[in-house]
Phi, psi and omega in degrees: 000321188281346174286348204248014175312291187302354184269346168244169177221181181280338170247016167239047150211183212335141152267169173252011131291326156312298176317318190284311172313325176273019187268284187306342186271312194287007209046034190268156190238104216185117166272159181332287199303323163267024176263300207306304165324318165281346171287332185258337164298001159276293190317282174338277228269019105315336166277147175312145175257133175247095191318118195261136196280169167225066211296134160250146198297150181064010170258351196208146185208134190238143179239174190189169129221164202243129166262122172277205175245137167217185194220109179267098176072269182228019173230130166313113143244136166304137188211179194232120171262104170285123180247141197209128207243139151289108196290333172273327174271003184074350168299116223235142173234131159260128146212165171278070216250152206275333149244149182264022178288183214287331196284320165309287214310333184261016166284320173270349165300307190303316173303320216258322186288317162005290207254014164234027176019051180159169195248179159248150150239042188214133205236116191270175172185152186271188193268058183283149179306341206258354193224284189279097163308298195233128152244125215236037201338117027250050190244181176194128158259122202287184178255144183335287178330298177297296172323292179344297197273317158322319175274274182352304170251021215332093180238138165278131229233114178245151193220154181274162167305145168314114163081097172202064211280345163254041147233039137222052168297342186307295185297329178275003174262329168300300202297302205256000126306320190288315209303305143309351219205274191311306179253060147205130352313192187271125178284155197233149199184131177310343193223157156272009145287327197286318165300320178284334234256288178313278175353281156330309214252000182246342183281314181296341169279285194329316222285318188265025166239344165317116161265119177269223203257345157282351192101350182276175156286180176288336188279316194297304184299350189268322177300314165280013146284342216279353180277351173273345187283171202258160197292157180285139175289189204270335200228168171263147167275146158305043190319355171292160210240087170280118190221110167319118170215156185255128176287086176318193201270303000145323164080025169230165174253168132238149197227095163072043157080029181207154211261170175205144141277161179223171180326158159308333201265354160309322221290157205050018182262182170260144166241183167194144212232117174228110219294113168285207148252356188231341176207181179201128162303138191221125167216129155221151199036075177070323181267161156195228202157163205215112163252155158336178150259180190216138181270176187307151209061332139346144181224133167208135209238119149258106174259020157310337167297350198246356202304290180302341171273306181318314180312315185235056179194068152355247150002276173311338182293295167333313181297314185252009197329322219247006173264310190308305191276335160325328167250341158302280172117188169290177350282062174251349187255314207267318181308277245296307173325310179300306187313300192301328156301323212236345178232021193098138147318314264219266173320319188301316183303320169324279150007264189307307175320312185290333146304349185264005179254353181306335199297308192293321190270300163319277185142176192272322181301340159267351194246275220313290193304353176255332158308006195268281183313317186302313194299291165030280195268357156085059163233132167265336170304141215302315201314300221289322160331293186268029175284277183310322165294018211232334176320165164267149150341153150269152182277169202280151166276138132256116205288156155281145166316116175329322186279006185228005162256050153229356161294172167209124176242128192252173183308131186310208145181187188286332189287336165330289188306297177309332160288339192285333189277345175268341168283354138314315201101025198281357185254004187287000000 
């Protein structure tokens, strides 16, 4: 039995039918019932004593992630549920995340002390990549990134025996409860904030109606843990992820495998990409912009980034016609129809470039409202355009103090200035 240890695994191993068949091919007279009666009495007095444990408040808190189902709009997605348990009061922060890498796991440490207004100070954890570089057992080297986020808030970070799932059972049995109680049915939601939103407000019902074994609820016992946890520092640590990229000709980057446009006039430059869990920051020479993430392969095209090329490249305009206003939105959708009717695609594409550079000299909220007035007045032509941009503002009102609206203050002028320098002596 023992050659054939190293040769199984848990769900390819021995049985005591097996065992008995090979009995028998070796010529031993051996009945069923007694190899199996011996097999489960080796298995018992092999098995693990699993020692009950004794959480004290604010000492000790286990994290995971779980993977769920969740439903974005009309589509199933795989999604990662990060979890972090208080172990004495049993007060559990959930969240959701679209990956389970290193930047979610340390997005949900800020998030989960956040939202316990204070840290524990022993953080459990298996011996997952987003935390352990090596494992050289019974040392572990951990990754830059953790240590980091471990010194910030400084709690100590314990890790279970390899392959080992109970020794943090308190989070694996929460984590694959929310997975029944919480994701079942599949929650459905336009975003996964809107999920996590539900989420939350379904942990906070649990917390305060939840009874543990003393009689308190879970919120009563969290409240008299929260003085023991140790205090949140003056700043939260930062979980993005800094990442160099180069801007092609092309005016896009990629980033952890996925593509982004950026302004145009960026283009042939260095950026930094400071990576979230839900977005990434892009910055170069002083500007940035905040986009979605994207998963691996992914694209995501703004072309408002392309504004200053479309304004003198027709064509490309044409091309890309029904993306631009997707994001202009109206009346910029209501002009570009308006063209194609009355002059062609091909002349309309003309047209709208030249509305797009009004865009660069005005801003786009004034080249709208006076494209608002043209359509109005059913004109389409560039002149009823740049009528209205040349109209003034109307000025803003501002109210005044009951006490000050019997005053009249009037407009300076020069001559104003000039009686005041001779009546100074100013010519003396």
């Amino acid at each position: 039995m023992e050659e054939w240890t190293p040769r199984t695994t848990a769900k390819q191993r021995l049985t005591a039918a097996r065992l008995h068949r090979q009995l028998c091919e070796e010529g031993q007279s051996v009945g069923l019932t007694l190899v199996q009666d011996w097999l489960r009495e080796r298995r018992r007095a092999a098995a693990e004593v699993y020692v009950p444990l004794v959480h004290r408040p604010g000492d000790e808190a286990q994290v995971d992630f779980f993977d769920v189902t969740v439903e974005i709009g009309t589509e199933w997605r795989k999604a990662w549920l990060f979890v972090m348990r208080l172990m004495y009061s049993g007060r559990d922060f959930a969240w959701v995340y679209e990956w389970a890498d290193q930047v979610s796991f340390l997005d949900g440490h800020v998030r989960a002390f956040a939202a316990f207004a204070g840290v524990p100070h022993r953080c459990i954890y298996d011996n997952l990549s987003a935390a352990v570089r090596r494992l050289v057992l019974p040392e572990r080297e951990l990754t830059a990134r953790f240590l980091s986020v471990a010194s910030h808030y400084l709690f100590e970070p314990c890790f279970t025996r390899p392959a080992t799932g109970h020794d943090k059972g308190g989070v694996e049995g929460r984590g694959k409860g929310m997975r029944l109680q919480e994701f079942t049915p599949i929650p459905r939601g336009d975003s996964l904030a809107v999920i996590n939103a539900q989420l939350g407000e379904r942990l906070a019902v649990v917390a305060a109606t939840r009874r543990r074994e003393d009689g308190r609820t879970v919120q009563e016992r969290y409240e008299a843990e929260q003085a023991q946890l140790l205090p949140l520092p003056a700043t939260a640590y930062e979980p993005r992820k800094v990442v160099p990229c180069s801007v092609s000709r092309r005016a896009l980057v990629r980033v952890e495998g996925a593509v982004y446009s950026v302004p145009c006039h960026w283009k042939l430059l260095e950026a930094t990409a400071y990576v979230g869990a839900a977005d990434v920051r892009l910055v170069c020479r002083g500007e940035s912009f905040v986009v979605e993430r994207e998963r691996f392969g992914g694209k995501r095209i703004r072309y408002r980034h392309y504004v200053p090329e479309l304004a003198r490249k027709p064509q490309a305009v044409r091309q890309v016609a029904a993306e631009l206003l997707a994001e202009l939105g109206e009346p910029f959708g209501a002009l570009w129809r308006l063209l194609v009717d009355t002059h062609g695609p091909r002349d309309a594409a003309r047209t709208f470039a030249r509305v797009l550079g009004t865009l660069l000299e005005h801003g786009e909220a004034a080249v709208a409202r006076a494209v608002t007035a043209a359509l109005a007045a059913n004109r389409t032509d560039l002149l009823a355009l740049v009528e209205h941009l040349q109209q003034p503002l109307p000025r803003p009102v501002v109210p005044v103090p009951a006490t000050l609206a019997a005053y009249e203050v009037e407009a300076p002028s020069a001559a104003t200035y000039d009686a005041l320098w001779h009546q100074e002596g100013g010519d003396e």
